[in-house]
Backbone as JSON, one array per atom type, in Angstrom:
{
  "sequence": "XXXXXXXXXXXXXXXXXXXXXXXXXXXXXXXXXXXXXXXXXXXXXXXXXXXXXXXXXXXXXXXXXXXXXXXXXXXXXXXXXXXXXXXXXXXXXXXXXXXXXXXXXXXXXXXXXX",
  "N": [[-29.09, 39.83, 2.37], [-31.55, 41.96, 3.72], [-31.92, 42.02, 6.11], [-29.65, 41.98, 8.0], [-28.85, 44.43, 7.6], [-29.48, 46.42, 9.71], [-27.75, 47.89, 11.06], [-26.93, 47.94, 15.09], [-29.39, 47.53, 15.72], [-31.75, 44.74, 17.29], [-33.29, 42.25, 15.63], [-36.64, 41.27, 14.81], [-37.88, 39.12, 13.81], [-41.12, 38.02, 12.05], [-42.99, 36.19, 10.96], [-45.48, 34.89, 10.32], [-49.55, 35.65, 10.47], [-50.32, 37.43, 11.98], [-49.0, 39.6, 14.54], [-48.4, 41.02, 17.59], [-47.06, 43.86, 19.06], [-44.31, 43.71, 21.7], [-43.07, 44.96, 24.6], [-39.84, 44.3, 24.01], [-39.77, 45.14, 21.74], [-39.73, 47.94, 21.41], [-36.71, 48.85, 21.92], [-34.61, 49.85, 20.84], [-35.46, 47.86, 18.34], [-36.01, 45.88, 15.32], [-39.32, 45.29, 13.63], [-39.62, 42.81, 11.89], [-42.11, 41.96, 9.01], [-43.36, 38.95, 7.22], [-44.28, 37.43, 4.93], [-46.6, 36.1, 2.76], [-48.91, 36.51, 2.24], [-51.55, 38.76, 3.26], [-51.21, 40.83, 6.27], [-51.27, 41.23, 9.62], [-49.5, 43.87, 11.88], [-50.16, 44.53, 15.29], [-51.1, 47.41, 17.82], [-50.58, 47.15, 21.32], [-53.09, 48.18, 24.19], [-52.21, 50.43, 26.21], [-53.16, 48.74, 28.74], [-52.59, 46.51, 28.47], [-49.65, 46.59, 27.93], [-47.96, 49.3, 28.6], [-45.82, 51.2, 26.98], [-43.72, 53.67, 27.1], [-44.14, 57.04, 26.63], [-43.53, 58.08, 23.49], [-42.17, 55.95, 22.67], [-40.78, 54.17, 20.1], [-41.87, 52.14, 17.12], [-40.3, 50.19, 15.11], [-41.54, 49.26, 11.58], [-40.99, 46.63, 9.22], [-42.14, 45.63, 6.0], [-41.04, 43.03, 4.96], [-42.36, 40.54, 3.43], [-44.34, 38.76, 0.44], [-46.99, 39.68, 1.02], [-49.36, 42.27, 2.65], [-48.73, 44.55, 5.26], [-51.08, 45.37, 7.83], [-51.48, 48.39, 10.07], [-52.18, 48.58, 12.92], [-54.31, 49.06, 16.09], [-54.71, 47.21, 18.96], [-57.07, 46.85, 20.29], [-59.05, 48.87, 18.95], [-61.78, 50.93, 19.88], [-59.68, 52.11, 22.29], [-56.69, 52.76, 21.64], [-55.79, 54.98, 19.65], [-54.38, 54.64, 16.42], [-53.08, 56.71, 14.33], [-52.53, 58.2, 11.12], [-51.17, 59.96, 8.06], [-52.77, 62.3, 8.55], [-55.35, 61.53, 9.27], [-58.19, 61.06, 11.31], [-57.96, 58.4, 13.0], [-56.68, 55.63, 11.75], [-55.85, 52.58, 9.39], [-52.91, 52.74, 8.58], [-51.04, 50.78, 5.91], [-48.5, 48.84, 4.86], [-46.98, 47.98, 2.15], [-44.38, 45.56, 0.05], [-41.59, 45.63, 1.11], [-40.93, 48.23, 2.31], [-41.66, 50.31, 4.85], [-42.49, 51.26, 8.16], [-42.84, 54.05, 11.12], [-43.91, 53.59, 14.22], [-44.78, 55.99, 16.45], [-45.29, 57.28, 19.98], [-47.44, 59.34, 20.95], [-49.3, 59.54, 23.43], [-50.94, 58.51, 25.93], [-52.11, 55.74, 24.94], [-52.7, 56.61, 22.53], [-51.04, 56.73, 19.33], [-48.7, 57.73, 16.51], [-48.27, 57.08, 13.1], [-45.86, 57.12, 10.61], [-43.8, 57.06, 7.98], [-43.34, 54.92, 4.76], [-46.28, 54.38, 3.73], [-49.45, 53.61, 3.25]],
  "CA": [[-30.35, 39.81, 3.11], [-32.05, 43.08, 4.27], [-32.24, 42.07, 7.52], [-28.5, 42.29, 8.34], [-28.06, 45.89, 7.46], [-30.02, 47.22, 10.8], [-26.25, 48.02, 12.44], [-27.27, 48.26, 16.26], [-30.86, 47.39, 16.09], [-32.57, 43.7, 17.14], [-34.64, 41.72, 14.84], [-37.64, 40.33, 15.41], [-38.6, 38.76, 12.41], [-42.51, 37.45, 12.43], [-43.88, 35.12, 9.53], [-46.95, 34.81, 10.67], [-50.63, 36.47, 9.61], [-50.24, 38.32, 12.98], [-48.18, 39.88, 15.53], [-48.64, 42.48, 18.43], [-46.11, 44.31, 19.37], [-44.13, 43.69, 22.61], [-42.06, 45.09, 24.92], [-38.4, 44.34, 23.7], [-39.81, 45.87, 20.26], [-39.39, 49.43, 21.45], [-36.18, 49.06, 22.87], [-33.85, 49.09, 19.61], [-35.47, 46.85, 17.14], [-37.19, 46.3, 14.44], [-40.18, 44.15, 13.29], [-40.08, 42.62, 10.07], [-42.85, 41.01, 8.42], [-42.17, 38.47, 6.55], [-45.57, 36.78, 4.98], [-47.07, 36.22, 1.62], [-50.22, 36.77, 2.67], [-51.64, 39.65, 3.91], [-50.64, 40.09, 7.85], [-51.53, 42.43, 10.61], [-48.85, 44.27, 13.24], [-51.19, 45.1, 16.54], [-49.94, 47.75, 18.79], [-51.43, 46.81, 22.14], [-53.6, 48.94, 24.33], [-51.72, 50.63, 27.52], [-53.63, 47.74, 29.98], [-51.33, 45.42, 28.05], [-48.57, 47.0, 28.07], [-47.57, 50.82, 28.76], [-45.15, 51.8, 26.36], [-43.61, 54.98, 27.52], [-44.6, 58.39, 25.59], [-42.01, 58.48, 22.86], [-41.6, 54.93, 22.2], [-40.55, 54.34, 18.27], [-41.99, 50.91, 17.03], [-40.45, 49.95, 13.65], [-41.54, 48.0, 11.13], [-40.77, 46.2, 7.9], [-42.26, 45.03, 5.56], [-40.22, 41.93, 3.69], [-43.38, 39.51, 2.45], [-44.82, 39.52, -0.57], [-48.18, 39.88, 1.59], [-49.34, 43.77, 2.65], [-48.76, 44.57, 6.37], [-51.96, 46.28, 8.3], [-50.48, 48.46, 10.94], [-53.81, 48.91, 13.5], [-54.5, 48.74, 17.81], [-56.03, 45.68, 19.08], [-58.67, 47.66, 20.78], [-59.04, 50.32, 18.28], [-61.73, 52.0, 20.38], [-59.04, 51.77, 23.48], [-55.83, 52.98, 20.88], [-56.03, 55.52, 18.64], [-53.45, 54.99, 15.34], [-53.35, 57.67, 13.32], [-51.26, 58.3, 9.57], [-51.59, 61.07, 6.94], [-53.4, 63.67, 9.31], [-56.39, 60.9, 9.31], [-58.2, 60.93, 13.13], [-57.75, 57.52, 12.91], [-57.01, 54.91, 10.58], [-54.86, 51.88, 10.14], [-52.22, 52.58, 7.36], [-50.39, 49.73, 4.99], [-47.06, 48.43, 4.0], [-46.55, 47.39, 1.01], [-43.48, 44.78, 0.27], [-40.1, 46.34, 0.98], [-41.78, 49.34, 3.09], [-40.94, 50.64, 6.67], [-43.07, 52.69, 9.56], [-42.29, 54.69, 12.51], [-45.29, 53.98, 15.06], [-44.04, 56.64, 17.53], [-46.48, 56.72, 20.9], [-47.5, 60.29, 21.89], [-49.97, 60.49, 24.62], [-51.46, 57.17, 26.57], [-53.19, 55.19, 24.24], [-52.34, 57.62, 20.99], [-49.79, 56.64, 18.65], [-49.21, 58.38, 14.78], [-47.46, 56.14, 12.09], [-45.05, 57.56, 9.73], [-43.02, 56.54, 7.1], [-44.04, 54.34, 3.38], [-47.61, 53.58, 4.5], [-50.64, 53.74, 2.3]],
  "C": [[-30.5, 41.13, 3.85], [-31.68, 43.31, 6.05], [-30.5, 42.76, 8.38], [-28.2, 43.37, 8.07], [-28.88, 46.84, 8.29], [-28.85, 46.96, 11.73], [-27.22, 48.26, 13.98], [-28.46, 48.18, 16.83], [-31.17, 45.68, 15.9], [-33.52, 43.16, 16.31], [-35.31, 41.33, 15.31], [-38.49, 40.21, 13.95], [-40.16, 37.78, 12.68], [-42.57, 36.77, 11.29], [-45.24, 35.04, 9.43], [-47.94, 36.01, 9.95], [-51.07, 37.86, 11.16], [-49.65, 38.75, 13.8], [-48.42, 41.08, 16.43], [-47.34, 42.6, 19.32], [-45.62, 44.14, 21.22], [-43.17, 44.4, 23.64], [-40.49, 45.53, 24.79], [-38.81, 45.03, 22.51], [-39.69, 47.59, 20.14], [-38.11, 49.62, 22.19], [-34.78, 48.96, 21.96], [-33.52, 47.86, 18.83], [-36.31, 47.52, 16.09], [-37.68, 44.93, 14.29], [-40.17, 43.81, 11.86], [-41.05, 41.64, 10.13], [-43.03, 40.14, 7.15], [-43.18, 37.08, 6.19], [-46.25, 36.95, 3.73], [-48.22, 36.88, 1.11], [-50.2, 38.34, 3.14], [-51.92, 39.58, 5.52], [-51.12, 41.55, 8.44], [-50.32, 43.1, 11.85], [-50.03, 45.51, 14.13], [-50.17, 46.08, 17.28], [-51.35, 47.69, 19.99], [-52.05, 48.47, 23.14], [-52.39, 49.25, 25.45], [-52.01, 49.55, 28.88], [-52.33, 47.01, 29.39], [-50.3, 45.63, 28.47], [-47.98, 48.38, 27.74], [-46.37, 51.46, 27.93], [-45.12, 53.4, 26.73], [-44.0, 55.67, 25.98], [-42.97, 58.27, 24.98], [-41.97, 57.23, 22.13], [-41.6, 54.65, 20.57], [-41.06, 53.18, 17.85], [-41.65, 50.46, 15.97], [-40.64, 48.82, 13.3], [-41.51, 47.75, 9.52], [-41.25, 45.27, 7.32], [-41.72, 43.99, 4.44], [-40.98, 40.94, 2.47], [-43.66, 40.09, 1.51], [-46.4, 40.06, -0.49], [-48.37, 41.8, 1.76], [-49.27, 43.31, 4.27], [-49.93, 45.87, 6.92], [-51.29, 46.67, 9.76], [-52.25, 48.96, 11.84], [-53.53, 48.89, 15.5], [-54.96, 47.64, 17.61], [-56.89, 45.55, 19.34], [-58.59, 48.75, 20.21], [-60.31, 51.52, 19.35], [-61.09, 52.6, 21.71], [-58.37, 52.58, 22.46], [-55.93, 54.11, 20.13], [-55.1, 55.22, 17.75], [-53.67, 55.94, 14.36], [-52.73, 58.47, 12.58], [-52.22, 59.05, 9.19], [-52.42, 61.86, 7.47], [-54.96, 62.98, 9.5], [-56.77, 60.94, 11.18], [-58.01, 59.63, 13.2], [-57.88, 56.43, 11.99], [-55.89, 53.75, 10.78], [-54.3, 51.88, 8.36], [-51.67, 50.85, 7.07], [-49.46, 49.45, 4.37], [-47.13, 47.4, 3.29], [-44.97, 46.45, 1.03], [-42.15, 45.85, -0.19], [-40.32, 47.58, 1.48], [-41.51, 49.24, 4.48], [-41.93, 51.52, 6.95], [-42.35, 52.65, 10.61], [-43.73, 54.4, 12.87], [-44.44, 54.36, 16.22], [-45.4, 57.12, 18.73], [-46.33, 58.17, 21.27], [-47.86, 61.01, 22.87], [-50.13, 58.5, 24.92], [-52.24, 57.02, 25.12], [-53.18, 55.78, 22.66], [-51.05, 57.02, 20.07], [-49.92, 57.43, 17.21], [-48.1, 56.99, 14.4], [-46.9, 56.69, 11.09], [-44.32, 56.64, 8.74], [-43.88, 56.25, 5.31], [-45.18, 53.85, 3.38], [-48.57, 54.02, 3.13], [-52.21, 54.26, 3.22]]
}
């Protein structure tokens, strides 16, 4: 099982068609998603919850669903992959991002995204 070969990092495995990111999820883990369907990971706005500048958010995709990686108040959030001003990339099954946070409210997304 995939999951067991994140030496030193927390799971937080989701199932569900949604999840927004919390807290303990920037603090050495990772998110897997884990959903047939197609599913959404939210990253919340700064009111929510302030994620320091820097914070890494990973996530995995395990379902055979696609994972949309997006804000919850996109015009609050910016996300923004492949040099796009904003957009909300896509993991495919068996696929990983970096959403790394670089100003208030800014994050980019890296990694196997679409």
């Amino acid at each position: 099982d995939i999951d067991t070969k994140f030496a030193g990092l927390t799971v937080n495995a989701q199932t569900g068609t949604t999840y927004t990111a919390v807290k303990a999820d920037g603090l050495n883990a990772i998110v897997t998603m884990d959903n047939a369907s197609a599913n959404t990971f939210y990253i919340p706005t700064d009111a929510t919850y302030a994620f320091p500048t820097g914070t890494t958010l990973l996530v995995y995709m395990k379902g055979a669903g696609v994972t949309t990686i997006t804000a919850t108040t996109p015009a609050t959030t910016t996300v923004t992959s492949a040099g796009a001003a904003a957009g909300s990339p896509v993991l495919a099954r068996y696929k990983s991002a970096a959403c790394i946070k670089i100003a208030a409210n800014s994050w980019i997304v890296v990694g196997a995204i679409a």
